[in-house]
N, CA, C and O atoms as a GROMACS GRO file, in nm:
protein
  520
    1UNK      N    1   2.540   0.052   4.085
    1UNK     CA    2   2.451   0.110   4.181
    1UNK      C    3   2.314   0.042   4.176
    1UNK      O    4   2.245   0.031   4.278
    2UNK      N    5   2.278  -0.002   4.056
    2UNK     CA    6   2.127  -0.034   4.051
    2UNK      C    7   2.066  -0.149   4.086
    2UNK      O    8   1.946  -0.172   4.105
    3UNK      N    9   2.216  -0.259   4.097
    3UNK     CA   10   2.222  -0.388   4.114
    3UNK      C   11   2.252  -0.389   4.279
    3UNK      O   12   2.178  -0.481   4.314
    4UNK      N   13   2.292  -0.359   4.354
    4UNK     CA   14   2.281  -0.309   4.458
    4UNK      C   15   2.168  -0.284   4.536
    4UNK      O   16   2.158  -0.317   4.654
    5UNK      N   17   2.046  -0.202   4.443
    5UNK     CA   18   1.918  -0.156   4.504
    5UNK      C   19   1.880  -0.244   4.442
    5UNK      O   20   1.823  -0.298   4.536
    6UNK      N   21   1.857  -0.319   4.347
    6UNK     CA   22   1.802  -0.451   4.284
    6UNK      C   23   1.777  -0.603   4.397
    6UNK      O   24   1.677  -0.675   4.408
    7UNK      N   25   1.919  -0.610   4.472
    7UNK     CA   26   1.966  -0.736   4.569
    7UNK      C   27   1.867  -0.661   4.688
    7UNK      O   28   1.753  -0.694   4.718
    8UNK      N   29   1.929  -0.575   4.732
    8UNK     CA   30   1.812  -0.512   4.836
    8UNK      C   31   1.678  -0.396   4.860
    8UNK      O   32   1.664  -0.288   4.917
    9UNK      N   33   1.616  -0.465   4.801
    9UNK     CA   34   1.479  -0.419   4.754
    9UNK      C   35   1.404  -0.346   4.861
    9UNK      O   36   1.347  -0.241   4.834
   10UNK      N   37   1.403  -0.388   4.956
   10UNK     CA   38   1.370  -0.321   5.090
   10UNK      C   39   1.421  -0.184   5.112
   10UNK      O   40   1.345  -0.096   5.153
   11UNK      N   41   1.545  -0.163   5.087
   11UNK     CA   42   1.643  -0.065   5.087
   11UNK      C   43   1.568   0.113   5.027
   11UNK      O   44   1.560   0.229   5.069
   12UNK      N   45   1.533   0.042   4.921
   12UNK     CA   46   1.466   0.164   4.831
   12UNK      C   47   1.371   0.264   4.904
   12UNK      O   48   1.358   0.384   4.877
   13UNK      N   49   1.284   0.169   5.036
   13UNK     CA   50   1.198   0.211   5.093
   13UNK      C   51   1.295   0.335   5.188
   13UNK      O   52   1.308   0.450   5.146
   14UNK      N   53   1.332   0.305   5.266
   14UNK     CA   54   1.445   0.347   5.352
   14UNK      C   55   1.551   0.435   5.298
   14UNK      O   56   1.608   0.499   5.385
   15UNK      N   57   1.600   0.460   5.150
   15UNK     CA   58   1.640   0.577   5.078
   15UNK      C   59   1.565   0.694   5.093
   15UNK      O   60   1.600   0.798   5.149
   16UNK      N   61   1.393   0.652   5.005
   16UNK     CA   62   1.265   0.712   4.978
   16UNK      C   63   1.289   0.797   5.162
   16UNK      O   64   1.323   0.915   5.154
   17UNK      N   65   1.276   0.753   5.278
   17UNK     CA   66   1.256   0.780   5.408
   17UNK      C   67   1.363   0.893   5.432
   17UNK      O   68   1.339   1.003   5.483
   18UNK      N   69   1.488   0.847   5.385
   18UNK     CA   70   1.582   0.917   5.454
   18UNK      C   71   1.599   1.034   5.348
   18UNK      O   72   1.669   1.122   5.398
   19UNK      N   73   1.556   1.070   5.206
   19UNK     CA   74   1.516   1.192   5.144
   19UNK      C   75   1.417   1.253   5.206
   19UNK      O   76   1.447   1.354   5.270
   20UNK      N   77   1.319   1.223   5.204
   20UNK     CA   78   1.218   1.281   5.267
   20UNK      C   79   1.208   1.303   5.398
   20UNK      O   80   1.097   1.351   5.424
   21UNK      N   81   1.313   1.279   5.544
   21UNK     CA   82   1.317   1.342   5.654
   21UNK      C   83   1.451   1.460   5.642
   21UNK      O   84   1.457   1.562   5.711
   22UNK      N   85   1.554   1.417   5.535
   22UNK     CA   86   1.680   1.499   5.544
   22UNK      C   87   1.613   1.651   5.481
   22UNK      O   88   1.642   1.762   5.525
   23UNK      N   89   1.544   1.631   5.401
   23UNK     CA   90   1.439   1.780   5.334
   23UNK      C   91   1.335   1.819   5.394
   23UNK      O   92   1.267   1.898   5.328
   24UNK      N   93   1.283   1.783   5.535
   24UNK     CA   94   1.210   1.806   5.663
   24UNK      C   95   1.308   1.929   5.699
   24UNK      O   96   1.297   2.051   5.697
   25UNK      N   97   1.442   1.810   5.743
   25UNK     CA   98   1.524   1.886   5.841
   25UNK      C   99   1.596   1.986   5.763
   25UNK      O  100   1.702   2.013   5.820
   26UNK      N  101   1.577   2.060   5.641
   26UNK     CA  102   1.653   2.184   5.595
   26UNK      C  103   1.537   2.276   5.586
   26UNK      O  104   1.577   2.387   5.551
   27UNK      N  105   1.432   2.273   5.602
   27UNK     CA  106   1.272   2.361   5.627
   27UNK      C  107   1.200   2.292   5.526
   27UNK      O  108   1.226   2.241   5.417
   28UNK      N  109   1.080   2.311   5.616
   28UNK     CA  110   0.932   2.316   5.552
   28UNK      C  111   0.911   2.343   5.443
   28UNK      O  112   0.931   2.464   5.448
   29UNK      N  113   0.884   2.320   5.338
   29UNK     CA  114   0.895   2.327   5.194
   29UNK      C  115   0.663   2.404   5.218
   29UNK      O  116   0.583   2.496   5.201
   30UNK      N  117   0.684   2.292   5.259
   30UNK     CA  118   0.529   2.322   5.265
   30UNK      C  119   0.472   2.504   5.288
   30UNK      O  120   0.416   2.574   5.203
   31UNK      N  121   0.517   2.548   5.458
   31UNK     CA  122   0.508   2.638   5.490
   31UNK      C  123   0.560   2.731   5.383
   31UNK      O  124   0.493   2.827   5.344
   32UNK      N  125   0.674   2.703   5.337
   32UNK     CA  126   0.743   2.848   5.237
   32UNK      C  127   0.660   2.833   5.090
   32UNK      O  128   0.705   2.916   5.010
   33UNK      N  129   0.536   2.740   5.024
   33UNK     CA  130   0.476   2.733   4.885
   33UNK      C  131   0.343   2.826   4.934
   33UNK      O  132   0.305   2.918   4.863
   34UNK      N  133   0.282   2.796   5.049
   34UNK     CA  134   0.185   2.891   5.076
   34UNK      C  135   0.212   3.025   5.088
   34UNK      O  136   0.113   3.095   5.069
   35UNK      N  137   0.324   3.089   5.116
   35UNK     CA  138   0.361   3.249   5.090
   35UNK      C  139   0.421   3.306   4.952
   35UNK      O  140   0.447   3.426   4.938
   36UNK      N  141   0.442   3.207   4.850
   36UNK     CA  142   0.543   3.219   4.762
   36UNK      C  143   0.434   3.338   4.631
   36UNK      O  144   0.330   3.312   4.571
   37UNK      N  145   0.479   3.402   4.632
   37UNK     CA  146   0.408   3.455   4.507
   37UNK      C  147   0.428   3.455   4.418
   37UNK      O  148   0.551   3.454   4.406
   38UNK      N  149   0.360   3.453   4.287
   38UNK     CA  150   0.360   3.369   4.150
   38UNK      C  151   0.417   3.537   4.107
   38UNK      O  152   0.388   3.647   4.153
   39UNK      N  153   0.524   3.487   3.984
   39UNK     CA  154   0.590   3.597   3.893
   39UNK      C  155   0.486   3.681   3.795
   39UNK      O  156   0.397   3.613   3.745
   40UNK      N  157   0.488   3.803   3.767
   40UNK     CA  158   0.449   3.844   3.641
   40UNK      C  159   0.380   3.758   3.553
   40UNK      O  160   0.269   3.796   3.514
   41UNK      N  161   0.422   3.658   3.516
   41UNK     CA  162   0.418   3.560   3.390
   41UNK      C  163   0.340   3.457   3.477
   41UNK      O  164   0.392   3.351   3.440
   42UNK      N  165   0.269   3.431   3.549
   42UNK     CA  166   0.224   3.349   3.625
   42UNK      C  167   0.250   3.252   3.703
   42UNK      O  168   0.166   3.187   3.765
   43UNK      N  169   0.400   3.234   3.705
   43UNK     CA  170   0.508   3.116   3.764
   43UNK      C  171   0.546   3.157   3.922
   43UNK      O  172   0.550   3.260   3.989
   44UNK      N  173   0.576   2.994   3.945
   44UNK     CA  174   0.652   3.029   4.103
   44UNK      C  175   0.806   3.088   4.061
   44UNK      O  176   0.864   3.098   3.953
   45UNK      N  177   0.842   3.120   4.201
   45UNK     CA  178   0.964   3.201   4.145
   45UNK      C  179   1.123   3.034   4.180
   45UNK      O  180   1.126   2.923   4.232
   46UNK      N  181   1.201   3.111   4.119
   46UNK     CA  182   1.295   3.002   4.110
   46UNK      C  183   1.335   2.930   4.257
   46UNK      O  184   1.410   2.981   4.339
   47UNK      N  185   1.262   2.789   4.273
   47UNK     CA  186   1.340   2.773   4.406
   47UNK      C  187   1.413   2.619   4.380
   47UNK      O  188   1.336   2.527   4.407
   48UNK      N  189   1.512   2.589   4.345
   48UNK     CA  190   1.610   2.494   4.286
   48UNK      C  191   1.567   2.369   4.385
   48UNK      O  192   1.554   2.259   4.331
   49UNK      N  193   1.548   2.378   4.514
   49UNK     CA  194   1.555   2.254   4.641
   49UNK      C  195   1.413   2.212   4.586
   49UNK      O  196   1.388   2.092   4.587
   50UNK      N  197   1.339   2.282   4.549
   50UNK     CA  198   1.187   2.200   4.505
   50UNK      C  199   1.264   2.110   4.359
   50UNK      O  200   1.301   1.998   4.394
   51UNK      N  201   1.282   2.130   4.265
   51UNK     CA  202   1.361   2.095   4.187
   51UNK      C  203   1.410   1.968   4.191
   51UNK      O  204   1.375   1.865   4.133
   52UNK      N  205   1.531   1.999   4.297
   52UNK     CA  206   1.608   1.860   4.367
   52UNK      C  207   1.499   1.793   4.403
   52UNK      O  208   1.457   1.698   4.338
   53UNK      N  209   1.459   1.826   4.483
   53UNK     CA  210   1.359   1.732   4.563
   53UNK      C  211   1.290   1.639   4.435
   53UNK      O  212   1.290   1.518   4.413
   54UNK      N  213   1.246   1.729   4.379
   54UNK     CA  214   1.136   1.675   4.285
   54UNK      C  215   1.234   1.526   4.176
   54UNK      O  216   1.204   1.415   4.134
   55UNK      N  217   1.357   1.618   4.173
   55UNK     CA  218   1.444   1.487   4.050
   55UNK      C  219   1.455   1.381   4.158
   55UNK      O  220   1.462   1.261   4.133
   56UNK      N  221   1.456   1.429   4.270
   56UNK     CA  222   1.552   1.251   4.361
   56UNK      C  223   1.408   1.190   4.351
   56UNK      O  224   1.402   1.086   4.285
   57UNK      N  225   1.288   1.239   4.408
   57UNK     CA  226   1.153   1.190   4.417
   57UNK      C  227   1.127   1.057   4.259
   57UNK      O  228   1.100   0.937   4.254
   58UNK      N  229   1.152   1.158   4.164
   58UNK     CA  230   1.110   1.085   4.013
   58UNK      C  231   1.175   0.967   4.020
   58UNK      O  232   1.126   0.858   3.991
   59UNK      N  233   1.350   1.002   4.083
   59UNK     CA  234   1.446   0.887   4.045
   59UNK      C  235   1.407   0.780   4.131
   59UNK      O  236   1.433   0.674   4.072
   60UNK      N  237   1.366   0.762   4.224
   60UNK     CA  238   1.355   0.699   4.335
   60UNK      C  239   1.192   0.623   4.297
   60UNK      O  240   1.177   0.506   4.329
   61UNK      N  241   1.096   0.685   4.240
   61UNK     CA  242   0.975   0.637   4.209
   61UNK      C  243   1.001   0.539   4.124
   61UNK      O  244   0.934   0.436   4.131
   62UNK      N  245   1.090   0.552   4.040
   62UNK     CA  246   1.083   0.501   3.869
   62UNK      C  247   1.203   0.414   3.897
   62UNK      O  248   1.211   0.360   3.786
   63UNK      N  249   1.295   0.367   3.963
   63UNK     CA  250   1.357   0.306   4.027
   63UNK      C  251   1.308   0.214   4.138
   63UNK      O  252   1.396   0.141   4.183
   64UNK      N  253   1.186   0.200   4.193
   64UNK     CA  254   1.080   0.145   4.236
   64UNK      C  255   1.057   0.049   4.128
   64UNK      O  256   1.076  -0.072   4.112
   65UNK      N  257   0.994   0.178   4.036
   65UNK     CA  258   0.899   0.051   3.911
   65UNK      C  259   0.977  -0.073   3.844
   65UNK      O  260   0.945  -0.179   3.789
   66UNK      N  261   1.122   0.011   3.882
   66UNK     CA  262   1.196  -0.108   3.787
   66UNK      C  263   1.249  -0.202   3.849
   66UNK      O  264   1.300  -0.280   3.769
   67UNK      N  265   1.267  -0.242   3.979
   67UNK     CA  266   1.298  -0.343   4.032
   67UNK      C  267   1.170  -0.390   4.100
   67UNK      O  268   1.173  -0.477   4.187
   68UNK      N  269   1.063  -0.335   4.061
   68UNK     CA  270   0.930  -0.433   4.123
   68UNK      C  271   0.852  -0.399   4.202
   68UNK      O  272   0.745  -0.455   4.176
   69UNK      N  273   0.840  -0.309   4.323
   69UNK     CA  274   0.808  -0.283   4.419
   69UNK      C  275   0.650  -0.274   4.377
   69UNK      O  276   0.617  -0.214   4.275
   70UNK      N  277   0.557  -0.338   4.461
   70UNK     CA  278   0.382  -0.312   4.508
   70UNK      C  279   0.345  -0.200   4.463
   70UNK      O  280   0.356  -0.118   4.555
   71UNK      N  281   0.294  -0.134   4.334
   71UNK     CA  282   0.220  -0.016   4.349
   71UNK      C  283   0.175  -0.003   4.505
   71UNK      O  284   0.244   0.069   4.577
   72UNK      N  285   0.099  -0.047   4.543
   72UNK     CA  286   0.032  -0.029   4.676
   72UNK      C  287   0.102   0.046   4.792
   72UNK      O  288   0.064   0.130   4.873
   73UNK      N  289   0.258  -0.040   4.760
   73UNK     CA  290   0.330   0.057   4.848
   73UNK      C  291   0.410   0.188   4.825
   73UNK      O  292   0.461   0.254   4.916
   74UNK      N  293   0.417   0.226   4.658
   74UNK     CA  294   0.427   0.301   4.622
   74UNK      C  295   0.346   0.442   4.637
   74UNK      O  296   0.388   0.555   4.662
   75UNK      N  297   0.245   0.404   4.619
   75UNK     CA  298   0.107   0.484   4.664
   75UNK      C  299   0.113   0.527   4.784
   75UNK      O  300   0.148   0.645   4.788
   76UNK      N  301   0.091   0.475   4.898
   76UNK     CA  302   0.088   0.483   5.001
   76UNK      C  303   0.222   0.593   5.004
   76UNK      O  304   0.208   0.716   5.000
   77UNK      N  305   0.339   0.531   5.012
   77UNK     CA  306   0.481   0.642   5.033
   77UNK      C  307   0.448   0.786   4.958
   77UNK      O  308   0.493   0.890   5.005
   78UNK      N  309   0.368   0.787   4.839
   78UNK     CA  310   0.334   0.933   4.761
   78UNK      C  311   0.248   1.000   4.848
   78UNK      O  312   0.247   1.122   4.862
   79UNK      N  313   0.171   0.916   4.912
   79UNK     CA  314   0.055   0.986   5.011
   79UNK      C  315   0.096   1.049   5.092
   79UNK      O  316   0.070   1.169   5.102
   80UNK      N  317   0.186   0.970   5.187
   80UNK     CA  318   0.250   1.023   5.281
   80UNK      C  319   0.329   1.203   5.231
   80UNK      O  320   0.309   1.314   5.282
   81UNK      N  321   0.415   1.164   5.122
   81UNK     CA  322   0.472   1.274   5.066
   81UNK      C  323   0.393   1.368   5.029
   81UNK      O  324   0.407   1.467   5.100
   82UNK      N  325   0.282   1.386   4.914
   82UNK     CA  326   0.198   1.431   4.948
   82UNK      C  327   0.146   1.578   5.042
   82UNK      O  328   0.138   1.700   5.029
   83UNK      N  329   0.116   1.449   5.158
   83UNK     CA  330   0.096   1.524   5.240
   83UNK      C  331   0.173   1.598   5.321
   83UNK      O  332   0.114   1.671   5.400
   84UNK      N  333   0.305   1.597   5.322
   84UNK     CA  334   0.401   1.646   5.421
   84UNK      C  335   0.458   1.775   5.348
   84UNK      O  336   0.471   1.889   5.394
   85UNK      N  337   0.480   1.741   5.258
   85UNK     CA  338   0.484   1.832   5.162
   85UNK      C  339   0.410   1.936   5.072
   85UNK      O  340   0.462   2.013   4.991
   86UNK      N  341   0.241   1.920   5.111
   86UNK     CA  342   0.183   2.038   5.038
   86UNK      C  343   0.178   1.981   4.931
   86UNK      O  344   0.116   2.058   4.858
   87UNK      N  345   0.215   1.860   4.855
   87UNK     CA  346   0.275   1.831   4.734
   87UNK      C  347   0.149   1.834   4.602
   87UNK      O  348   0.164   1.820   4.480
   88UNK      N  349   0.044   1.854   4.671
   88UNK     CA  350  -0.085   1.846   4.563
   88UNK      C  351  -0.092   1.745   4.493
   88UNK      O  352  -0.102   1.785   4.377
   89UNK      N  353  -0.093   1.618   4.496
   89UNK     CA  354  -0.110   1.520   4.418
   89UNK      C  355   0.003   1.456   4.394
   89UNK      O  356   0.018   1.335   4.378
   90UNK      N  357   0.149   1.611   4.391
   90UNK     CA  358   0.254   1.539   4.297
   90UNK      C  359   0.283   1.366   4.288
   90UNK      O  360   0.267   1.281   4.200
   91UNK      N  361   0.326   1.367   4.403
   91UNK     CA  362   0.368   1.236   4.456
   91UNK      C  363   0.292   1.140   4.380
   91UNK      O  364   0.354   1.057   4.313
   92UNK      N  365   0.165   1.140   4.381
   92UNK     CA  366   0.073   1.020   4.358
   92UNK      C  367   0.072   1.069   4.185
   92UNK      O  368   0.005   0.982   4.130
   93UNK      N  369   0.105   1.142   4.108
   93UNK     CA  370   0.071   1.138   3.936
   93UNK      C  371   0.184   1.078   3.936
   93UNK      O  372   0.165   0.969   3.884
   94UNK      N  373   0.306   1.092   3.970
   94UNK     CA  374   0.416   1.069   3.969
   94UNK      C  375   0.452   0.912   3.987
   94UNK      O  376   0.536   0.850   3.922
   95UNK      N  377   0.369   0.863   4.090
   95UNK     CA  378   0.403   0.684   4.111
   95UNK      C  379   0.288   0.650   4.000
   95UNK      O  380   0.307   0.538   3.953
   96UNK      N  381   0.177   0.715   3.947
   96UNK     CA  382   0.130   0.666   3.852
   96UNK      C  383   0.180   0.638   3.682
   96UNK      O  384   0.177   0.552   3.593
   97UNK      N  385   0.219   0.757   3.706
   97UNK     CA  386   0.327   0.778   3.577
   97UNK      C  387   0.440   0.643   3.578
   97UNK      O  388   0.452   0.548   3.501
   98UNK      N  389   0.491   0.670   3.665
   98UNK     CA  390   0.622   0.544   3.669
   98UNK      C  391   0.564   0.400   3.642
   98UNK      O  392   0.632   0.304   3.604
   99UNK      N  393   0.413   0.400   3.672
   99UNK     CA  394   0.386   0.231   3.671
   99UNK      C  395   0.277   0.217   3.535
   99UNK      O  396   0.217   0.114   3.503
  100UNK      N  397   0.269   0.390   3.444
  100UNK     CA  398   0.261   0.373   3.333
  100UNK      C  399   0.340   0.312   3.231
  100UNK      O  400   0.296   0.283   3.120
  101UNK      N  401   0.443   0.296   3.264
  101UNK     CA  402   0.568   0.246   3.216
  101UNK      C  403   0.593   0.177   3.188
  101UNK      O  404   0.502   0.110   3.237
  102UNK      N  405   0.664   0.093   3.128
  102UNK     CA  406   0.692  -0.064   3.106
  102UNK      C  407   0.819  -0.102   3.225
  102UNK      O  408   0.897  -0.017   3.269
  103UNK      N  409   0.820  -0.219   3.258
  103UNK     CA  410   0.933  -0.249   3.372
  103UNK      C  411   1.032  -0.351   3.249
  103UNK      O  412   1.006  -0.436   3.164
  104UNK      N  413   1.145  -0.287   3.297
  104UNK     CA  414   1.231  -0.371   3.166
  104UNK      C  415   1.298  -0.472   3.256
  104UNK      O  416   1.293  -0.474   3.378
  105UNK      N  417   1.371  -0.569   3.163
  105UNK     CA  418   1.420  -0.642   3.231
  105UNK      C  419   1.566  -0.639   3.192
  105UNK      O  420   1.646  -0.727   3.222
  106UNK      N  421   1.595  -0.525   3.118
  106UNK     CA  422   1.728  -0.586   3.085
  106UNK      C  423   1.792  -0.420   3.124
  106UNK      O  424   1.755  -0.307   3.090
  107UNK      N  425   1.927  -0.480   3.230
  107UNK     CA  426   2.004  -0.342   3.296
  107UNK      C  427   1.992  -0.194   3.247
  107UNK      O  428   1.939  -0.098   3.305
  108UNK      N  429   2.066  -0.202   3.102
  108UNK     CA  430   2.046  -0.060   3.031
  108UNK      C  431   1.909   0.001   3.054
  108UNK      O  432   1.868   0.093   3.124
  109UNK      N  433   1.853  -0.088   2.965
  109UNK     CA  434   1.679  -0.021   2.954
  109UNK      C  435   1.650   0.014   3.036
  109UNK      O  436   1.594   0.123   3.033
  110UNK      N  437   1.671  -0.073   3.201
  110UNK     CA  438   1.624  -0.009   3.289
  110UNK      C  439   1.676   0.159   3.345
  110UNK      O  440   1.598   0.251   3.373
  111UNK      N  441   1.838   0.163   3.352
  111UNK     CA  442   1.886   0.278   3.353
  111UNK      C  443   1.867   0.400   3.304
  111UNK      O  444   1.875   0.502   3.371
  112UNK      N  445   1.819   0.390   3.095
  112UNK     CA  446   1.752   0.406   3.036
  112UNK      C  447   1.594   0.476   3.127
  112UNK      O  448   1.605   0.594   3.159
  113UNK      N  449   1.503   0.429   3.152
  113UNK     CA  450   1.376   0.446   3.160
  113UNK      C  451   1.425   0.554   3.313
  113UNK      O  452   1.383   0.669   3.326
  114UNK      N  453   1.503   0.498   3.399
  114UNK     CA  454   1.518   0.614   3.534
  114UNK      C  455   1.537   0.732   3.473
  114UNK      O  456   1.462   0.828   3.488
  115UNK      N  457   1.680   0.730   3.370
  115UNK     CA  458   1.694   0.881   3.346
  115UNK      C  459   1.602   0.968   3.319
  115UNK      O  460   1.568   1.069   3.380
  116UNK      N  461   1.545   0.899   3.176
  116UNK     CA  462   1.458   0.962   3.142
  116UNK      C  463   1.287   1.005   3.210
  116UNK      O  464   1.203   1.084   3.166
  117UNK      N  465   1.286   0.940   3.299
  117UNK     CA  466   1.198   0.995   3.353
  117UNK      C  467   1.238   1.048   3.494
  117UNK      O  468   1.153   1.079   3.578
  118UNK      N  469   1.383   1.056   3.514
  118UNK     CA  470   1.395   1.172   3.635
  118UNK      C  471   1.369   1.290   3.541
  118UNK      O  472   1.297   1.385   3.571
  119UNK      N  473   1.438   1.275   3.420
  119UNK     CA  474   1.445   1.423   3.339
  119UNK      C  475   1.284   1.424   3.287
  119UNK      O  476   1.276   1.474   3.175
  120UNK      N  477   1.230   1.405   3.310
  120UNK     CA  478   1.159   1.444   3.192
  120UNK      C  479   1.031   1.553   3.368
  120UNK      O  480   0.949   1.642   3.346
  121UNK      N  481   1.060   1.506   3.482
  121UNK     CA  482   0.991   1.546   3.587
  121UNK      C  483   1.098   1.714   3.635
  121UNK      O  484   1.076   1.833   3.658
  122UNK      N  485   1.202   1.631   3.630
  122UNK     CA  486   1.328   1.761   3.653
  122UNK      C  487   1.296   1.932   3.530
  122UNK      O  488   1.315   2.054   3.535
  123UNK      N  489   1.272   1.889   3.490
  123UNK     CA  490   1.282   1.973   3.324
  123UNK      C  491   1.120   2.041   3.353
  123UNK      O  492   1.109   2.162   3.331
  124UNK      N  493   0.960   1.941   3.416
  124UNK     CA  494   0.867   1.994   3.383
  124UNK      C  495   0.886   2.119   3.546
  124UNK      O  496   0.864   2.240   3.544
  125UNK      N  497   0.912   2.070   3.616
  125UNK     CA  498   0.940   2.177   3.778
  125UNK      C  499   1.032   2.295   3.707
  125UNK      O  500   1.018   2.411   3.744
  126UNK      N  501   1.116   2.266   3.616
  126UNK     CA  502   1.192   2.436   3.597
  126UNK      C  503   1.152   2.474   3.480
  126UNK      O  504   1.221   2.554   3.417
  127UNK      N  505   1.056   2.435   3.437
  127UNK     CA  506   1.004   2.502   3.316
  127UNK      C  507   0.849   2.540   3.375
  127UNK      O  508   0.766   2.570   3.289
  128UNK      N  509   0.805   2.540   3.517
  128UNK     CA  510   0.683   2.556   3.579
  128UNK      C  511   0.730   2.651   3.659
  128UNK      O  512   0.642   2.702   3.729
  129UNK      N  513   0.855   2.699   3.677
  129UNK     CA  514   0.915   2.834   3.740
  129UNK      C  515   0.994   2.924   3.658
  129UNK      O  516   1.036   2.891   3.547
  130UNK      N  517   1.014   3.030   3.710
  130UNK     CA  518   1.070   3.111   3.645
  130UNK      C  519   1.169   3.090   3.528
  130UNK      O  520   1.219   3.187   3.471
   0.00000   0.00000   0.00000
């Protein structure tokens, strides 16, 4: 799979696009965080599609970093997200984080560095909810 998005680098952009209009078209994420009320314990309440969203987002950022892509245009795509999303920054700590990173050059490592930092974004969203 990775060698695949590796040969077509362009591609990644156009994944990034088609997550982020297919989670348009199942509702507004945005509209439903401004009504959401925080639990007892101070948390949002469990909503799993923020979640998803958030792991494909990480995988897709950090999968960026590792085949190369322009911070610049990384940035820019978080902005956008961002903003469409209500996302408060996420987007943009998130492409920062990934290009905190080291870019490996060798397959595993790289596979290596996606997981772990889809998980490590996946894990902080459900441990920031209920």
């Amino acid at each position: 799979m990775f060698t695949r998005i590796r040969k077509f680098k362009g591609a990644t952009t156009k994944i990034g696009c088609v997550l982020l209009f297919s989670f348009i078209g199942q509702g507004a994420l945005a509209e439903d965080s401004n009504e959401m009320k925080l639990t007892a314990d101070g948390r949002f309440p469990l909503l799993e599609e923020l979640c998803d969203f958030t792991e494909n987002l990480a995988r897709l950022t950090m999968m960026r970093r590792q085949s190369g892509d322009p911070l610049s245009e990384v940035m820019s795509d978080a902005k956008h997200s961002d903003a469409v999303f209500n996302y408060n920054n996420t987007a943009r700590d998130m492409a920062l984080a990934a290009y905190d990173s080291p870019r490996y050059s060798v397959l595993d490592n790289k596979k290596t560095a996606i997981d772990d930092f889809t998980n490590e974004w996946a894990l902080a969203c459900y441990k920031a909810q209920r």
